[in-house]
C-alpha positions, 0 to 999 in steps of 0.5 A, spaced: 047 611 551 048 619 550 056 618 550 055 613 545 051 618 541 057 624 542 063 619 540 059 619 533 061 626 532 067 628 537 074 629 534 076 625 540 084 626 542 090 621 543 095 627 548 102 625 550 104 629 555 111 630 556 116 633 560 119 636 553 114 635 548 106 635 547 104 630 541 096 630 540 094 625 535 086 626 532 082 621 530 081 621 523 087 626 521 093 623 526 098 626 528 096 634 529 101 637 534 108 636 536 110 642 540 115 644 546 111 643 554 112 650 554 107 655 555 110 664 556 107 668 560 106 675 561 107 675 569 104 681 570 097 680 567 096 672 567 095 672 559 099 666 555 103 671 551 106 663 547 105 656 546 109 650 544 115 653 538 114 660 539 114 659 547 120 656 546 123 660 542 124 665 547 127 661 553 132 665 556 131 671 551 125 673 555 125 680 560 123 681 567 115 681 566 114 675 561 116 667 563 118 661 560 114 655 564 115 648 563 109 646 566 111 638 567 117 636 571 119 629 570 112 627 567 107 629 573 105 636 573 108 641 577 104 647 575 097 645 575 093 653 571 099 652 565 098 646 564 090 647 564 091 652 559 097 648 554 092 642 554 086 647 553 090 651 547 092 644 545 084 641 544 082 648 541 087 648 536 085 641 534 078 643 533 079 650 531 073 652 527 068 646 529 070 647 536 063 650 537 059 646 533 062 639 536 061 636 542 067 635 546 072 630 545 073 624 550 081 625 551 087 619 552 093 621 555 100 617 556 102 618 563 108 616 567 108 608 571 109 611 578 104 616 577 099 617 586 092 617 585 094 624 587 098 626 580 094 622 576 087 626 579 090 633 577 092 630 569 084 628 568 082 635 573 086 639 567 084 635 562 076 636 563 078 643 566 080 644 558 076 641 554 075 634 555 068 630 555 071 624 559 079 623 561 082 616 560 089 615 563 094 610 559 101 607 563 106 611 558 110 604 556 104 600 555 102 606 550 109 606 546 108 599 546 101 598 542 104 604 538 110 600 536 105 594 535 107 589 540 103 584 542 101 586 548 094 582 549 098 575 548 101 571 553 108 574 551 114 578 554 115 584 551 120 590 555 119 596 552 123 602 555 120 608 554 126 614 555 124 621 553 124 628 556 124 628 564 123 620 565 126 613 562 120 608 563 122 601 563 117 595 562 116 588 561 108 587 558 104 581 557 097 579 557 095 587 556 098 588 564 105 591 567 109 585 570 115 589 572 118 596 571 122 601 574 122 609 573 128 613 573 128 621 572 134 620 567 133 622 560 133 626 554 133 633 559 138 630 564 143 629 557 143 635 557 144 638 563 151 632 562 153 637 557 153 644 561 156 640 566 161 638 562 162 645 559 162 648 566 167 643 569 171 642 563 172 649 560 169 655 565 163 655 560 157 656 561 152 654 556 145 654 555 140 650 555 138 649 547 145 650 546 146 644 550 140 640 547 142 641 540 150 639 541 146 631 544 142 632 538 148 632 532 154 630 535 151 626 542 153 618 542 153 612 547 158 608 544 164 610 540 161 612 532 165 610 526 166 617 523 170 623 528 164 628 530 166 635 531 161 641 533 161 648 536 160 649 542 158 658 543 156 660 551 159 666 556 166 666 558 165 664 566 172 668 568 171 674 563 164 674 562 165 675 554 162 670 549 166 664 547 167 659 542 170 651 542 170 646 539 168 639 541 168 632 540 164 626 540 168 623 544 167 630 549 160 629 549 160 622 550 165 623 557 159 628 558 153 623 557 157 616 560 154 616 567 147 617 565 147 612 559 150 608 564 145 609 570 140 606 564 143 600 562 144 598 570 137 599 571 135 595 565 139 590 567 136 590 574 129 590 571 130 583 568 133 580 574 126 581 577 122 579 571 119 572 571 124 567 568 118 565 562 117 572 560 125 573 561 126 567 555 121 571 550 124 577 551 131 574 550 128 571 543 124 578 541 129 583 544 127 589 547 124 596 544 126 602 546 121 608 544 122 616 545 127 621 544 133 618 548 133 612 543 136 617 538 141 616 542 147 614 536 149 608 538 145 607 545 141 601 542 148 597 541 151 598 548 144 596 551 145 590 548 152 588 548 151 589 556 144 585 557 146 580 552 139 581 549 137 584 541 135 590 542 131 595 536 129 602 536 122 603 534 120 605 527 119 613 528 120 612 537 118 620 538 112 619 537 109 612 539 106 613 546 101 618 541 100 613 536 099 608 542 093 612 544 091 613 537 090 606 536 087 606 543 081 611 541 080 607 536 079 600 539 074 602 546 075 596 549 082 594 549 082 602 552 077 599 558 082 593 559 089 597 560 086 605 562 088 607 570 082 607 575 080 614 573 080 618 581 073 620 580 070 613 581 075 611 587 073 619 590 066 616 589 067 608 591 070 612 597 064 617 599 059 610 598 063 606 603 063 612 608 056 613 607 
């Protein structure tokens, strides 16, 4: 009853946590925060020196006191007191002036498919530690999928995959429940780290991170592009240790990328082969949805398809559909009630009972 009467007045939050970005949408405003999963700190104080862009902004610039963290590796928090403060700057920053005088927000948050009970109390631990009135955990595909307005609740096969920063989620969705997934740790960060591979192997070059990221970004491709790309490529010199400057091919990054867009389509198509032959049919007449940063991927969309023999889309604005999905989830509490995680604090306390 008292929660019902706080909901009246809290500004209650969507988050995707990503492994790249932290998208917070808040309800009756939406979308509020993109930011980088990157939070500086000064190592010999503790303090947060930036958050977000800013923090960003100083990867690989920083001197010896202040470091660059990624608080999340592969979507599961890999430092649990960063991520608390990230969350906590994120909600604050959300609420900003009437922080004081409303009451705190009930919070949903994206989480990966094989998130342990262990990972899973450790995200709704930071999230109240942050801020947080209750903590609801949604399976991430499920999420871009409500995002992307699929049918979720019909008797319908819906395959969504989900590529974004540390993970590609794959999912076949219906009746508001996962039937078959699968979860690989190759997506947008792994394109990258395909990139200063390739420029190390291939040109005795050593790139940086953003570098890297920024070449996928504006030449990166999956399939052959009607129209040559050509870019700079700016690192250190791995024999005389000076700056260096080549130019690069689409066809270049393409090599580069190949084995993990590969790695993907076959995880794809393994996915459909344990998929029931009824869900198999509808996904073969609706296709499948790719949502999150790697389905910007040129051409990714075409290559999936003509190997799955399936139409495949990519979702309008695919960036942000896990958050429009919890967006939508704030808003309707009792489809939230139906595909939300079993929060770990109930089972800590179904535990102690059946001890007692």
């Amino acid at each position: 009853m008292f929660n019902s009467f706080l909901g009246r007045f809290s500004r209650d939050l969507g988050i995707d946590l990503g492994t790249a970005n932290t998208l917070v949408y808040c309800k009756d405003k939406g979308i509020i925060i993109n930011e980088p999963s990157v939070v500086a700190l000064n190592t010999r104080t503790g303090q947060i020196v930036a958050v977000g862009h800013s923090a960003k902004d100083m990867i690989g610039k920083t001197p010896g006191h202040i470091a660059t963290v990624k608080p999340l590796v592969a979507g599961i928090i890999s430092d649990f007191e960063v991520t608390e403060k990230m969350l906590k700057y994120f909600i604050e920053k959300a609420h900003k002036d009437n922080f004081s005088v409303l009451p705190r927000p009930r919070v949903v948050i994206g989480v990966p498919l094989d998130l342990t009970e262990v990972e899973r109390k450790a995200v709704e631990d930071a999230a109240l530690n942050a801020g947080a009135r209750e903590v609801y955990l949604v399976e991430e595909p499920m999420a871009a999928a409500i995002g992307a307005r699929l049918p979720i609740t019909e008797p319908v096969g819906n395959m969504v995959v989900d590529i974004g920063g540390g993970t590609t989620e794959i999912a076949v969705i219906s009746l508001s429940g996962v039937v078959t997934w699968k979860s690989l740790p190759i997506a947008g960060d792994e394109f990258n780290k395909n990139i200063v591979l390739f420029a190390r192997e291939n040109f005795n070059l050593l790139l940086g991170e953003r570098v890297a990221e920024n070449i996928k970004i504006r030449i990166g491709s999956a399939m052959q592009q009607e129209e040559p790309l050509v870019m700079e490529m700016r690192g250190r010199d791995m024999v005389t240790g000076l700056p260096k400057e080549i130019m690069v091919t689409d066809a270049q990054i393409r090599e580069a990328l190949a084995r993990s867009v590969r790695t993907i389509v076959e995880n794809i198509k393994s996915a459909l082969e344990i998929t029931p032959p009824e869900l198999v049919a509808d996904i073969y007449e609706r296709g499948i949805v790719l949502t999150g940063g790697g389905a910007l991927l040129k051409g990714l969309d075409k290559v999936i398809s003509r190997a799955a023999e399936i139409p495949v889309r990519v979702a309008d604005d695919p960036l942000t559909c896990v958050v429009r999905g919890t967006g939508i989830l704030i808003d309707n509490f009792d489809l939230l009630r139906t595909i939300a995680l079993p929060s770990s604090q109930e089972t800590t306390a179904e535990r102690r009972a059946m001890q007692t």
